[in-house]
PDBQT receptor file of N, H, CA, C and O in Angstrom, charges set to zero:
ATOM      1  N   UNK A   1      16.233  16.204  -5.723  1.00  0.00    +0.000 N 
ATOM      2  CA  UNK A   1      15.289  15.097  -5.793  1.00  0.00    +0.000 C 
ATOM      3  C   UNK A   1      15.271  14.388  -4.440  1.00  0.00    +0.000 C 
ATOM      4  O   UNK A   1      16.204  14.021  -3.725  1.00  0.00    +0.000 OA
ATOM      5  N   UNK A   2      14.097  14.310  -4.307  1.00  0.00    +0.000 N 
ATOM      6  H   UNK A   2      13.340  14.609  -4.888  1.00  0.00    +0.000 HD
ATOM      7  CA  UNK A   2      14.269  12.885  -3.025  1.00  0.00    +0.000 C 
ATOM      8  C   UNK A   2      13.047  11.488  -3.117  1.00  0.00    +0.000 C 
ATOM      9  O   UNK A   2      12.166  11.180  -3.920  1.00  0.00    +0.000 OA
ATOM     10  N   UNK A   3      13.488  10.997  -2.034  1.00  0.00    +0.000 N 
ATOM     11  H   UNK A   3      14.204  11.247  -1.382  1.00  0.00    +0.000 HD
ATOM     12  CA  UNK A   3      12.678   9.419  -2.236  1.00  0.00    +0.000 C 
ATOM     13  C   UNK A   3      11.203   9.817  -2.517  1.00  0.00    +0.000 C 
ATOM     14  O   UNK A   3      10.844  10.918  -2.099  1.00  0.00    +0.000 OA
ATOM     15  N   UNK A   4      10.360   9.084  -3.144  1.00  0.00    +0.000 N 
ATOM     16  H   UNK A   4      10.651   8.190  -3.484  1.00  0.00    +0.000 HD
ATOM     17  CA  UNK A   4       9.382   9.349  -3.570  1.00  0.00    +0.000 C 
ATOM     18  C   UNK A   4       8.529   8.673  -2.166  1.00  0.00    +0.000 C 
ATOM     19  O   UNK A   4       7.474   9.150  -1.749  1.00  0.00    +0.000 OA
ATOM     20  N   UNK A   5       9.293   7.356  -1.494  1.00  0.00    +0.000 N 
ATOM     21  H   UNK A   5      10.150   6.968  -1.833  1.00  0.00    +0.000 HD
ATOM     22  CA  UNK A   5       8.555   6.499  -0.484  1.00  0.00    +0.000 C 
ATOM     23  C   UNK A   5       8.404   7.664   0.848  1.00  0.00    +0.000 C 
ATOM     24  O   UNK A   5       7.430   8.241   1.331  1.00  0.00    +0.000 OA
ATOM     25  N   UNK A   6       9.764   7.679   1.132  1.00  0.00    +0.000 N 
ATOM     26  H   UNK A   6      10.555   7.210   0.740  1.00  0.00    +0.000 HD
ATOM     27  CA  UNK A   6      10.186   8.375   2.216  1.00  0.00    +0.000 C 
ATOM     28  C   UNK A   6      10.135   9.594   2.589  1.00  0.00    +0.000 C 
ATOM     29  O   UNK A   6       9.627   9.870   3.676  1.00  0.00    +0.000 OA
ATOM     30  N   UNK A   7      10.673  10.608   1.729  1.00  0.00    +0.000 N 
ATOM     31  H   UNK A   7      11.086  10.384   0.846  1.00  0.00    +0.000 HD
ATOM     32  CA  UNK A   7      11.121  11.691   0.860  1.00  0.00    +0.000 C 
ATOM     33  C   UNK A   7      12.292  12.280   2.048  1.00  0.00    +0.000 C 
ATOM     34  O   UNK A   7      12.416  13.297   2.731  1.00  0.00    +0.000 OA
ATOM     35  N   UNK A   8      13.208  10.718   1.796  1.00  0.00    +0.000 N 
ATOM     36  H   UNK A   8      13.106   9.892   1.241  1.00  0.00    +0.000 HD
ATOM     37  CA  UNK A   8      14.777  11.054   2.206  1.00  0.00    +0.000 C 
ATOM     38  C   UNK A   8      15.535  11.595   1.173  1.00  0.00    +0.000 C 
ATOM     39  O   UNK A   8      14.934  11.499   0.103  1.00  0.00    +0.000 OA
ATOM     40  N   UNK A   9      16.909  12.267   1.059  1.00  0.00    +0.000 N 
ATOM     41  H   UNK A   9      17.397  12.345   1.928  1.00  0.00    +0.000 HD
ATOM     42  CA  UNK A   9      17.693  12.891   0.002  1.00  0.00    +0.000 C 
ATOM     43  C   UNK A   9      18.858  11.479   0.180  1.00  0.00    +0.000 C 
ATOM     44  O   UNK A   9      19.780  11.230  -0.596  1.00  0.00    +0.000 OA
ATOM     45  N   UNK A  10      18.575  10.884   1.127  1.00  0.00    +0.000 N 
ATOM     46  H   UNK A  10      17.825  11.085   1.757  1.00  0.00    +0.000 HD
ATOM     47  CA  UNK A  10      19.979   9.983   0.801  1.00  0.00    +0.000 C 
ATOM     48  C   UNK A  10      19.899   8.389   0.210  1.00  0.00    +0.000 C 
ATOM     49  O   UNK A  10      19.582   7.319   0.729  1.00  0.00    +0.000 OA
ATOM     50  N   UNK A  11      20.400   8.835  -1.291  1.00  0.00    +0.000 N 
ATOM     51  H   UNK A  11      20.657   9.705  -1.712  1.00  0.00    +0.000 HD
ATOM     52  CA  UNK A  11      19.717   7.707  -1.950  1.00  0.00    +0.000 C 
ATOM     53  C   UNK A  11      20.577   7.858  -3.358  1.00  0.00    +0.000 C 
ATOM     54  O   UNK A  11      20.743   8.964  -3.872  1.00  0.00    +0.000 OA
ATOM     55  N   UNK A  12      21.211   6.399  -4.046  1.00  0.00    +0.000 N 
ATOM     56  H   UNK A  12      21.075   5.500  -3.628  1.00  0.00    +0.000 HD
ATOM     57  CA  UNK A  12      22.466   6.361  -5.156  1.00  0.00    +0.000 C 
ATOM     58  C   UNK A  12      21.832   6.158  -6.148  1.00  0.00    +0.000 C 
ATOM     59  O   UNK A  12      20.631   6.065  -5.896  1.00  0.00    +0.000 OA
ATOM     60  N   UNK A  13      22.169   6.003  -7.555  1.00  0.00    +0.000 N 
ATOM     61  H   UNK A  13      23.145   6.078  -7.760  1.00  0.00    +0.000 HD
ATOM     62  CA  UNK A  13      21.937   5.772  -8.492  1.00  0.00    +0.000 C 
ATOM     63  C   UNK A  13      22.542   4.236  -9.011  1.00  0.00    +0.000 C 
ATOM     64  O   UNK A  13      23.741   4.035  -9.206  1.00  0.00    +0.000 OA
ATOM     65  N   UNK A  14      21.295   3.034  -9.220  1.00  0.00    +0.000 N 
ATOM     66  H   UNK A  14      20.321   3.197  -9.062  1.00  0.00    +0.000 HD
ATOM     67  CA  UNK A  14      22.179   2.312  -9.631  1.00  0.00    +0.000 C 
ATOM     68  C   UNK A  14      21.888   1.628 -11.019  1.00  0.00    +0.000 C 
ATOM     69  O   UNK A  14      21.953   0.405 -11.138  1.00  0.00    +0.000 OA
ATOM     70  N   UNK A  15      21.623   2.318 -11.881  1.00  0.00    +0.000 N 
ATOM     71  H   UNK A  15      21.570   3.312 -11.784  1.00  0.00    +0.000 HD
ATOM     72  CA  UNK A  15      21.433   2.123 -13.371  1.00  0.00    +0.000 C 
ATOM     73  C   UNK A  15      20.726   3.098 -13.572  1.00  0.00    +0.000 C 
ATOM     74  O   UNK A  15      20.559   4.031 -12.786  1.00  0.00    +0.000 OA
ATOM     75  N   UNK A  16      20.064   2.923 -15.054  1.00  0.00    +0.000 N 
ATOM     76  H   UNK A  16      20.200   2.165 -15.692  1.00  0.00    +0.000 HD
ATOM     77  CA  UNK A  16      19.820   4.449 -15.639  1.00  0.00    +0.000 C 
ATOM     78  C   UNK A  16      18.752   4.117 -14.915  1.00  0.00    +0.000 C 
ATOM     79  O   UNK A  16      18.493   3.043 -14.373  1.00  0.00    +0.000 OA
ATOM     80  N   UNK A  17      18.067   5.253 -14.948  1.00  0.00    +0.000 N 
ATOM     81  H   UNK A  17      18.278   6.126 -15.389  1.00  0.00    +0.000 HD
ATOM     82  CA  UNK A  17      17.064   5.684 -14.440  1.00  0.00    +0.000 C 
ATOM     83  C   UNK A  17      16.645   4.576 -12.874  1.00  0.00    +0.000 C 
ATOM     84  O   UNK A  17      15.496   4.262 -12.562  1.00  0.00    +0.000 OA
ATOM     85  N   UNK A  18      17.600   4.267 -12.301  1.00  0.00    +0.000 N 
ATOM     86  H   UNK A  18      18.533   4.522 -12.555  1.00  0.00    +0.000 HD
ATOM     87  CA  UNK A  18      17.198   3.804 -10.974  1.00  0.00    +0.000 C 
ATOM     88  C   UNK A  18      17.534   4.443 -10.163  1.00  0.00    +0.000 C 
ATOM     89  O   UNK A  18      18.107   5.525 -10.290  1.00  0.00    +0.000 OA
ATOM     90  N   UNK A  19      17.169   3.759  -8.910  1.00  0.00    +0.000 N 
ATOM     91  H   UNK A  19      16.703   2.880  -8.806  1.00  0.00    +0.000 HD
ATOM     92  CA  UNK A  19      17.721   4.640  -7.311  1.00  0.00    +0.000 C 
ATOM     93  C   UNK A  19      17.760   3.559  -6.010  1.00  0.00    +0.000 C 
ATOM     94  O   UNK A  19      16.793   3.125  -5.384  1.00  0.00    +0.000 OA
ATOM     95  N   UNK A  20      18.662   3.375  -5.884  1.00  0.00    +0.000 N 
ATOM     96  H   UNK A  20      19.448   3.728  -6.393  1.00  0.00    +0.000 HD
ATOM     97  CA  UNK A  20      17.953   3.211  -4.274  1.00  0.00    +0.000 C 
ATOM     98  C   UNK A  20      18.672   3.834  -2.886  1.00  0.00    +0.000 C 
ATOM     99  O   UNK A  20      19.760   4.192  -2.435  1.00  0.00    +0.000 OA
ATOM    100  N   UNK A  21      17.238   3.696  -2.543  1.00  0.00    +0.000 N 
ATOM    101  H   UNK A  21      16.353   3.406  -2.909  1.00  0.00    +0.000 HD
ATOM    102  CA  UNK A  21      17.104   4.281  -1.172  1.00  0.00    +0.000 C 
ATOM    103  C   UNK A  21      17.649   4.034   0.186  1.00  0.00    +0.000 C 
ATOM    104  O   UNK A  21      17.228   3.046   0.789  1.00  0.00    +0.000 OA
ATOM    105  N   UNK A  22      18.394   4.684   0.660  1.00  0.00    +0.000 N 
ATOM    106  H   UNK A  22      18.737   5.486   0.171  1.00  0.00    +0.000 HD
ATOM    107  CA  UNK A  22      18.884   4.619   2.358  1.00  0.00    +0.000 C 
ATOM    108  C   UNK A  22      17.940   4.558   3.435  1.00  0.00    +0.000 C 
ATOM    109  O   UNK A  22      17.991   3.993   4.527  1.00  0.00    +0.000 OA
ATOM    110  N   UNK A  23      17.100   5.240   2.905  1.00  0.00    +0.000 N 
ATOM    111  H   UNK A  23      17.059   5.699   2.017  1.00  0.00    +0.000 HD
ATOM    112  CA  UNK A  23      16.359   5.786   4.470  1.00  0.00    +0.000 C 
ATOM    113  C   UNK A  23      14.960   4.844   4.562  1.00  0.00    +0.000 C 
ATOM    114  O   UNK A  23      14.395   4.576   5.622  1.00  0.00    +0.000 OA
ATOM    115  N   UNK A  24      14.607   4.484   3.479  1.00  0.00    +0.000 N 
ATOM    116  H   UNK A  24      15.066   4.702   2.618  1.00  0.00    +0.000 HD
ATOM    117  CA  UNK A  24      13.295   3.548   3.810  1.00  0.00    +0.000 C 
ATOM    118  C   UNK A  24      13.782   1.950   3.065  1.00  0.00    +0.000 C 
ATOM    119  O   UNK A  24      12.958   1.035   3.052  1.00  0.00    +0.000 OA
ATOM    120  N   UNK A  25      15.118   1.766   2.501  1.00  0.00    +0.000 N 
ATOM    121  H   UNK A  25      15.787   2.509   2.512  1.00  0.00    +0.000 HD
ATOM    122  CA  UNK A  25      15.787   0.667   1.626  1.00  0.00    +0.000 C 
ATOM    123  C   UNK A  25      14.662  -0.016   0.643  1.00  0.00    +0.000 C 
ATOM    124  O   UNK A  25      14.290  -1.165   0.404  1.00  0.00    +0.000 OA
ATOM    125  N   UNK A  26      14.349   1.193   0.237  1.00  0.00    +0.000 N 
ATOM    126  H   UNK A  26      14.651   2.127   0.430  1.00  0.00    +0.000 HD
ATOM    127  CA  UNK A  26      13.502   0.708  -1.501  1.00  0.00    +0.000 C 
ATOM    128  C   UNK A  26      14.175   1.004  -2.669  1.00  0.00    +0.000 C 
ATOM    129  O   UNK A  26      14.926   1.979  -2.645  1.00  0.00    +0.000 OA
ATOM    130  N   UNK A  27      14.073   0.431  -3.582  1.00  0.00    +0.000 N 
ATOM    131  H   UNK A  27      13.463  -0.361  -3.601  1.00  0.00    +0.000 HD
ATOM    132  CA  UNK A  27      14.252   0.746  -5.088  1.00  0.00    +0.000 C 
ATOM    133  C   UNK A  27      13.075   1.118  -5.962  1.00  0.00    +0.000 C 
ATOM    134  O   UNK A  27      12.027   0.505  -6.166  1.00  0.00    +0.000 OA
ATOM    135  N   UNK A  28      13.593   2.496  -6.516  1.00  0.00    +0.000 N 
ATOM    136  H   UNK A  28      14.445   2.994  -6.350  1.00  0.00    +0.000 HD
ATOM    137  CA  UNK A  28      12.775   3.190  -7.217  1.00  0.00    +0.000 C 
ATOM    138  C   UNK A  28      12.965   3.361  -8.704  1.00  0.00    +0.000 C 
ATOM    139  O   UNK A  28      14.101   3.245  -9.165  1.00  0.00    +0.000 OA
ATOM    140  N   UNK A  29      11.853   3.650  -9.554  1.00  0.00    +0.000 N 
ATOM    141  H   UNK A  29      10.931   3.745  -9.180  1.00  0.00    +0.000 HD
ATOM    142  CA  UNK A  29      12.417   3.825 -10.775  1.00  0.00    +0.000 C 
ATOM    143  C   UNK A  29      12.351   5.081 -11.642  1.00  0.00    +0.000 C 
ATOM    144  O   UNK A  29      11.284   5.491 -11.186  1.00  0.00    +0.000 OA
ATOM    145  N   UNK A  30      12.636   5.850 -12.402  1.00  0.00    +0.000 N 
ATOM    146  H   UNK A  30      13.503   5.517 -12.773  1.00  0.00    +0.000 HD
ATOM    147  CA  UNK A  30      11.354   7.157 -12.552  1.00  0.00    +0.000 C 
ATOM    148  C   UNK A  30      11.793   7.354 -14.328  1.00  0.00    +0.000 C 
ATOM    149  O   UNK A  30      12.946   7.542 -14.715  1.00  0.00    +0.000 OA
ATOM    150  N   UNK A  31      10.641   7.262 -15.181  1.00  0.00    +0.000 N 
ATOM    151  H   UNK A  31       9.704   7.110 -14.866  1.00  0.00    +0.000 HD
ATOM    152  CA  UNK A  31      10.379   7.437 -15.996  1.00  0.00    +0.000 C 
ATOM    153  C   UNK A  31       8.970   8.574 -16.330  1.00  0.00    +0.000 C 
ATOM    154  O   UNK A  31       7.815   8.489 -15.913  1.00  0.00    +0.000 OA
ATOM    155  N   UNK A  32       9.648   9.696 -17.302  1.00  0.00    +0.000 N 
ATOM    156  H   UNK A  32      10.586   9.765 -17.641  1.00  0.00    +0.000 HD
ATOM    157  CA  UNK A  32       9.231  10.584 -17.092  1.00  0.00    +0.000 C 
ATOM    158  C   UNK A  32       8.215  11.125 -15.553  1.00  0.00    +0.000 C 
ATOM    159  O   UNK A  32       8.666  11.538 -14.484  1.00  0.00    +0.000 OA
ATOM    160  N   UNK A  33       6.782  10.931 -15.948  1.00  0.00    +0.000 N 
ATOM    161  H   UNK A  33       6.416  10.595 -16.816  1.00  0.00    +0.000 HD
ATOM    162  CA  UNK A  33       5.960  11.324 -14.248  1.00  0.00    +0.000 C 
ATOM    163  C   UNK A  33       5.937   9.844 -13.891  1.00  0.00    +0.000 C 
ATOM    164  O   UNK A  33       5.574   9.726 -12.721  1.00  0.00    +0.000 OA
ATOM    165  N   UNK A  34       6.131   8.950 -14.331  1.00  0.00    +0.000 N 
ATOM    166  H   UNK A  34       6.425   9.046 -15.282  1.00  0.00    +0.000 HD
ATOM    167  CA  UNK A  34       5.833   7.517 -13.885  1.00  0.00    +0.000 C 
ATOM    168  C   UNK A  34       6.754   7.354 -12.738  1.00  0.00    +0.000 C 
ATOM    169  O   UNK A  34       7.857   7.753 -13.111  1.00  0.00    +0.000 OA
ATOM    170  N   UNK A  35       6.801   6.939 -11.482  1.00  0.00    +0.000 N 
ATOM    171  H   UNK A  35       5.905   6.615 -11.178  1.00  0.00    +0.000 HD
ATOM    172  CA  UNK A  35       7.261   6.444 -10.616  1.00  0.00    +0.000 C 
ATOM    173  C   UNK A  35       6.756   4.708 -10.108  1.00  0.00    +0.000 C 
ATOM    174  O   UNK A  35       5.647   4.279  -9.790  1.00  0.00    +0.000 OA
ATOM    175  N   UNK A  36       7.969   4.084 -10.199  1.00  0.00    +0.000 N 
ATOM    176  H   UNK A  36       8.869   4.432 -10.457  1.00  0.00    +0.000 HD
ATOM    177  CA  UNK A  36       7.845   2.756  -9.661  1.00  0.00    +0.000 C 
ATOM    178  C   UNK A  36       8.333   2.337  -8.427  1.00  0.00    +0.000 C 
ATOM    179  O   UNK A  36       9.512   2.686  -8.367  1.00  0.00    +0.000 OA
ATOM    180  N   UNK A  37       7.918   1.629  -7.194  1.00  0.00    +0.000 N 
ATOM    181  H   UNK A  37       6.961   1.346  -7.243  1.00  0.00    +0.000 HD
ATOM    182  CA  UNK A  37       8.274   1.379  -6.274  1.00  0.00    +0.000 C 
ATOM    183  C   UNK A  37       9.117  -0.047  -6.328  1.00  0.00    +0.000 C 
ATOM    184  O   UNK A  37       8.756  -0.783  -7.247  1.00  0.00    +0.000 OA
ATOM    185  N   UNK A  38       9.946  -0.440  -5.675  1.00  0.00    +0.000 N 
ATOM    186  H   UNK A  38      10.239   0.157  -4.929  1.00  0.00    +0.000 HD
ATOM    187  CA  UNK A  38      10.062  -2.316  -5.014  1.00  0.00    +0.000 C 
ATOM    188  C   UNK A  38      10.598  -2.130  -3.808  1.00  0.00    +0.000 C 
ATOM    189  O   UNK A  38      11.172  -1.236  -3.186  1.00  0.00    +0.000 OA
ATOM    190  N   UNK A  39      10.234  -3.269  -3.650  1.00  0.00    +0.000 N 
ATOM    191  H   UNK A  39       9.768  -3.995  -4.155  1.00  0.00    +0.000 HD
ATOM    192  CA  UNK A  39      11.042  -3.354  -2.469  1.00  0.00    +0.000 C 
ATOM    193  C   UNK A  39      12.225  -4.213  -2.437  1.00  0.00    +0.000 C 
ATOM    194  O   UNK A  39      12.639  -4.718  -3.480  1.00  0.00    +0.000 OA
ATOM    195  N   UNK A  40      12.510  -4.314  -1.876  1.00  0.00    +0.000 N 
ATOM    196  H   UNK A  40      12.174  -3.903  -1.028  1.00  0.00    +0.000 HD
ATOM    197  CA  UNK A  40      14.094  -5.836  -2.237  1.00  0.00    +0.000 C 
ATOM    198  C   UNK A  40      14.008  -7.122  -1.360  1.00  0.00    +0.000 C 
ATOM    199  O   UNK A  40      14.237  -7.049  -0.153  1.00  0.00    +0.000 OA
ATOM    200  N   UNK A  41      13.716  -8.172  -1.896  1.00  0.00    +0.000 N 
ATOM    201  H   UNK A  41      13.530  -8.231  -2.877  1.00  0.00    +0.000 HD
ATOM    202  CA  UNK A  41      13.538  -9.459  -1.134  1.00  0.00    +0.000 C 
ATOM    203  C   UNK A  41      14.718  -9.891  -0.691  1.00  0.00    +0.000 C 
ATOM    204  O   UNK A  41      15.771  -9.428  -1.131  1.00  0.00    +0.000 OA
ATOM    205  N   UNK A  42      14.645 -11.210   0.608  1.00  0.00    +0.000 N 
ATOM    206  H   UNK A  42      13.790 -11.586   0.965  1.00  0.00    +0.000 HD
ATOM    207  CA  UNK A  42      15.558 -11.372   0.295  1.00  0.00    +0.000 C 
ATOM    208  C   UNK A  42      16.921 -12.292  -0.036  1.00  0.00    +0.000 C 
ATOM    209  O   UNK A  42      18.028 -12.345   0.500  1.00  0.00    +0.000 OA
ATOM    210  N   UNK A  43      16.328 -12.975  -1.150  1.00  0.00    +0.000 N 
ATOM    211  H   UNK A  43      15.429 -12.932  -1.586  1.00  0.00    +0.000 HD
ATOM    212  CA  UNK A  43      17.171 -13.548  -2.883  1.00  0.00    +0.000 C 
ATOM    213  C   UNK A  43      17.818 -12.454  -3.216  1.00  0.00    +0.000 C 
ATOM    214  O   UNK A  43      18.973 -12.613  -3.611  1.00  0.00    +0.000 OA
ATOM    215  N   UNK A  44      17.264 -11.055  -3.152  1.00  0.00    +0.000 N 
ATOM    216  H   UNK A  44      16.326 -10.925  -2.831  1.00  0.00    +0.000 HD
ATOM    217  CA  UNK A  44      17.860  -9.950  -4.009  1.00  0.00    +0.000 C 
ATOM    218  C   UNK A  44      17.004  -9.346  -5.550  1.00  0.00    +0.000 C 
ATOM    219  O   UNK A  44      17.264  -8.592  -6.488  1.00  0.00    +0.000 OA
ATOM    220  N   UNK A  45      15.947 -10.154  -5.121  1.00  0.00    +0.000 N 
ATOM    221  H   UNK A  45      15.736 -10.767  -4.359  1.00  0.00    +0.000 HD
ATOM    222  CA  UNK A  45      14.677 -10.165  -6.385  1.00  0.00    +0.000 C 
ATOM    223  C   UNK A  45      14.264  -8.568  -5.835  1.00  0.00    +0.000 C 
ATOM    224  O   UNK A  45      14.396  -8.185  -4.673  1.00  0.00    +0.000 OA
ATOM    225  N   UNK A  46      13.833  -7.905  -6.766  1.00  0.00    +0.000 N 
ATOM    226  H   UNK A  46      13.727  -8.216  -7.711  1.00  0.00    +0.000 HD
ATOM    227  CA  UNK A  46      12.802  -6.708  -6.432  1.00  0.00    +0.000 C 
ATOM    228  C   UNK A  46      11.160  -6.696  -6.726  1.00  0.00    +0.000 C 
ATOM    229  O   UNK A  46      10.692  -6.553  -7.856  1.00  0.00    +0.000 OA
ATOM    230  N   UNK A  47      10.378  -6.869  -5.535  1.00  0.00    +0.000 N 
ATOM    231  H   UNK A  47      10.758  -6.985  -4.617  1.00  0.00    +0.000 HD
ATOM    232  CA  UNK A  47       8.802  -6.767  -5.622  1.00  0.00    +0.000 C 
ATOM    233  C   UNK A  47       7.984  -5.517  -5.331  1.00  0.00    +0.000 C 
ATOM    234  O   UNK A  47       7.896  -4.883  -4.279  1.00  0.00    +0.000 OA
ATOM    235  N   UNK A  48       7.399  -5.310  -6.525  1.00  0.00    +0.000 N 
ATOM    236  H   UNK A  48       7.471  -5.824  -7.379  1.00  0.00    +0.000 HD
ATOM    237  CA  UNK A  48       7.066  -4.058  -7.190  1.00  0.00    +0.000 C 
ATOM    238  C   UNK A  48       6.043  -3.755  -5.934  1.00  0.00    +0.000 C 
ATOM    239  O   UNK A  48       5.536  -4.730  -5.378  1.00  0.00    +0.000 OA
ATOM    240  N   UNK A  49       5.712  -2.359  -5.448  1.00  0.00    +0.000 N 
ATOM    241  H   UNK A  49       6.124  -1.567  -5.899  1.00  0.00    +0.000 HD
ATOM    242  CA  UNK A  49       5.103  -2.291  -4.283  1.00  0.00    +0.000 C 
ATOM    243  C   UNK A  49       3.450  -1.191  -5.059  1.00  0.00    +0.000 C 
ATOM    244  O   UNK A  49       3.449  -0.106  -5.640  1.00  0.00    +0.000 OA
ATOM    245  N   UNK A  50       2.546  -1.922  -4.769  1.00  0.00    +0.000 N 
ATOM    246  H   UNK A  50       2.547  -2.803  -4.296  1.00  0.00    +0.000 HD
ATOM    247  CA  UNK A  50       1.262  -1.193  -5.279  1.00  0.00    +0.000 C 
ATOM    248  C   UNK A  50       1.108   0.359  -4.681  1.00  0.00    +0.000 C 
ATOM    249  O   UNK A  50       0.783   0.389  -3.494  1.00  0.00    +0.000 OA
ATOM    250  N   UNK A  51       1.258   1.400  -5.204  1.00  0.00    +0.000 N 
ATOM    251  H   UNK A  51       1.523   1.376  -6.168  1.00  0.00    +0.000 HD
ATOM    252  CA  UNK A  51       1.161   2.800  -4.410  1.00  0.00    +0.000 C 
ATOM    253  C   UNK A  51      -0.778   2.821  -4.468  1.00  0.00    +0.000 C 
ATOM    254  O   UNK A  51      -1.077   4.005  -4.621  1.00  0.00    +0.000 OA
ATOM    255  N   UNK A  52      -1.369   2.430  -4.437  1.00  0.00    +0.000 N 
ATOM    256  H   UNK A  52      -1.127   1.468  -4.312  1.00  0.00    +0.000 HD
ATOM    257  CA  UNK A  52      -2.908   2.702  -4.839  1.00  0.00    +0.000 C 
ATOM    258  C   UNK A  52      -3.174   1.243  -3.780  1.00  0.00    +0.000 C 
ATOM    259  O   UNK A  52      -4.382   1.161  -3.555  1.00  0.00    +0.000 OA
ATOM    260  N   UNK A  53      -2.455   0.202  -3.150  1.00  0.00    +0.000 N 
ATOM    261  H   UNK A  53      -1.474   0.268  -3.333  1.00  0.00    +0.000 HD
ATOM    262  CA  UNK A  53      -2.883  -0.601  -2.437  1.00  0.00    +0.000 C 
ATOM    263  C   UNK A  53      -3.554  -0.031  -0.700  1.00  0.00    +0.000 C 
ATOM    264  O   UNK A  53      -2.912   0.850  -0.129  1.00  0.00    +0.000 OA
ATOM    265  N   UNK A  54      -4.736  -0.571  -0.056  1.00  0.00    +0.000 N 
ATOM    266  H   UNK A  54      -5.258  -1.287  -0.520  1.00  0.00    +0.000 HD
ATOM    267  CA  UNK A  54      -5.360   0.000   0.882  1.00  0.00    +0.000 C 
ATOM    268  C   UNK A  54      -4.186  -0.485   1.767  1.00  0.00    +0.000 C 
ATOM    269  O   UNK A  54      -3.766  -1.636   1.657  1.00  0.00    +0.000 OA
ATOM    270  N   UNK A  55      -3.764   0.224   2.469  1.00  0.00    +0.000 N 
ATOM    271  H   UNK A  55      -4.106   1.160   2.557  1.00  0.00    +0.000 HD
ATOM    272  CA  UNK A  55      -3.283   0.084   3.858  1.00  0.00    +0.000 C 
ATOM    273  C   UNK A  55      -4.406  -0.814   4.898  1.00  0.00    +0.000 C 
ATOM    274  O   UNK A  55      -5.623  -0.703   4.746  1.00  0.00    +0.000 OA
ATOM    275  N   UNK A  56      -3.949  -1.472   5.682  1.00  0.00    +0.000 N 
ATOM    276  H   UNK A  56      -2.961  -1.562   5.805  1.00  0.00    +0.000 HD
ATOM    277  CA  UNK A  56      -4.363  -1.450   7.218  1.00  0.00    +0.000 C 
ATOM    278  C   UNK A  56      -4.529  -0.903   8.377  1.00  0.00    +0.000 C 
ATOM    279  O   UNK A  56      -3.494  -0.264   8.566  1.00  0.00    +0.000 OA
ATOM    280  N   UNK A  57      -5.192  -0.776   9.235  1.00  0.00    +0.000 N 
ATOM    281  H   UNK A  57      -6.033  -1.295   9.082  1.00  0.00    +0.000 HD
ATOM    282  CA  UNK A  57      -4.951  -0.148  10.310  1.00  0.00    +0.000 C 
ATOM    283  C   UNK A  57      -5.803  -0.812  11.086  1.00  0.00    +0.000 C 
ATOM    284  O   UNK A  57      -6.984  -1.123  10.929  1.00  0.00    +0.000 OA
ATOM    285  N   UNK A  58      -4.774  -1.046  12.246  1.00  0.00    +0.000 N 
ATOM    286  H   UNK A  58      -3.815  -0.794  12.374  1.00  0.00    +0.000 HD
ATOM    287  CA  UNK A  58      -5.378  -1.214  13.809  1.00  0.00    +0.000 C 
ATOM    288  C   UNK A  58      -5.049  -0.775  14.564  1.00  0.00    +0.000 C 
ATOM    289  O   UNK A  58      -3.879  -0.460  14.784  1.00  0.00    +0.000 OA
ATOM    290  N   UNK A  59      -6.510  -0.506  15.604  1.00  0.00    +0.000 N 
ATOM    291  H   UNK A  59      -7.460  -0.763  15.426  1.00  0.00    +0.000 HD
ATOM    292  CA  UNK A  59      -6.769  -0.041  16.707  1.00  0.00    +0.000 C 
ATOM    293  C   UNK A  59      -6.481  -0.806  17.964  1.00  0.00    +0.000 C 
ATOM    294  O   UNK A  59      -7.061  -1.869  18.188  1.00  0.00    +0.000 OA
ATOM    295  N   UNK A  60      -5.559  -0.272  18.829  1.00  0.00    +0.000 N 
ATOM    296  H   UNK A  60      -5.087   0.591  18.647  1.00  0.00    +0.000 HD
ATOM    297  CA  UNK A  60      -5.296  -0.671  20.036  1.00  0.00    +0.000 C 
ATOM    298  C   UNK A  60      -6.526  -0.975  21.128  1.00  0.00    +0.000 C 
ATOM    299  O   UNK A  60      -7.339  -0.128  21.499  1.00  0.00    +0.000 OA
ATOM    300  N   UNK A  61      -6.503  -1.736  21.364  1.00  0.00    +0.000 N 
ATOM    301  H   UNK A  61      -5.843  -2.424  21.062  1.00  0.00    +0.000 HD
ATOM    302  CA  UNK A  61      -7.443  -1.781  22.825  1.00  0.00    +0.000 C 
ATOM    303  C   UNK A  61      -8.820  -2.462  22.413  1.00  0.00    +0.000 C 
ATOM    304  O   UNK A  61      -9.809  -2.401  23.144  1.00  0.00    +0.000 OA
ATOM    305  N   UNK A  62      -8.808  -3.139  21.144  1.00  0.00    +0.000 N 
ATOM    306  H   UNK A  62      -8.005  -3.189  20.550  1.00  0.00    +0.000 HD
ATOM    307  CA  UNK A  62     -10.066  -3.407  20.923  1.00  0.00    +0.000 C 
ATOM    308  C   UNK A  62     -10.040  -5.190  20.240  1.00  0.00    +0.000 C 
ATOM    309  O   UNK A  62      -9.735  -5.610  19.123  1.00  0.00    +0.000 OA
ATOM    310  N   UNK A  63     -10.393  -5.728  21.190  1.00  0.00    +0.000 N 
ATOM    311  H   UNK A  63     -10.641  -5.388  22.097  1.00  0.00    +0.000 HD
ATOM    312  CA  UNK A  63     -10.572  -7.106  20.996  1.00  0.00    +0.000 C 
ATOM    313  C   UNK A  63     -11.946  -7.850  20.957  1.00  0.00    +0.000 C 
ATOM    314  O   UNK A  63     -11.985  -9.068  20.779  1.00  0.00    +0.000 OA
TER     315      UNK A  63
């Protein structure tokens, strides 16, 4: 298995069906095909990360 964010292999188990991640430091969840993202604030709260949210992007050199 690997990170679903990243798709690093180095990543623990820390309750049932959790994970988190080394290589991009997310927490994941996976129920059956369902995959959940968070991220970890930091209180130590986890905020669920939209996989279907539009990215940004900018272009250099253009003001």
């Amino acid at each position: 298995m690997r990170c679903p964010h990243c798709n690093s292999r180095d990543y623990g188990k820390i309750g049932a069906n959790q994970f988190y991640c080394w290589g991009c430091f997310m927490e994941f969840s996976i129920s059956g095909d369902d995959v959940r993202m968070f991220e970890v604030a930091e209180d130590g709260s986890l905020v669920a990360v939209d996989p279907l949210a539009p990215t940004l992007e900018f272009e250099a050199g253009t003001a």
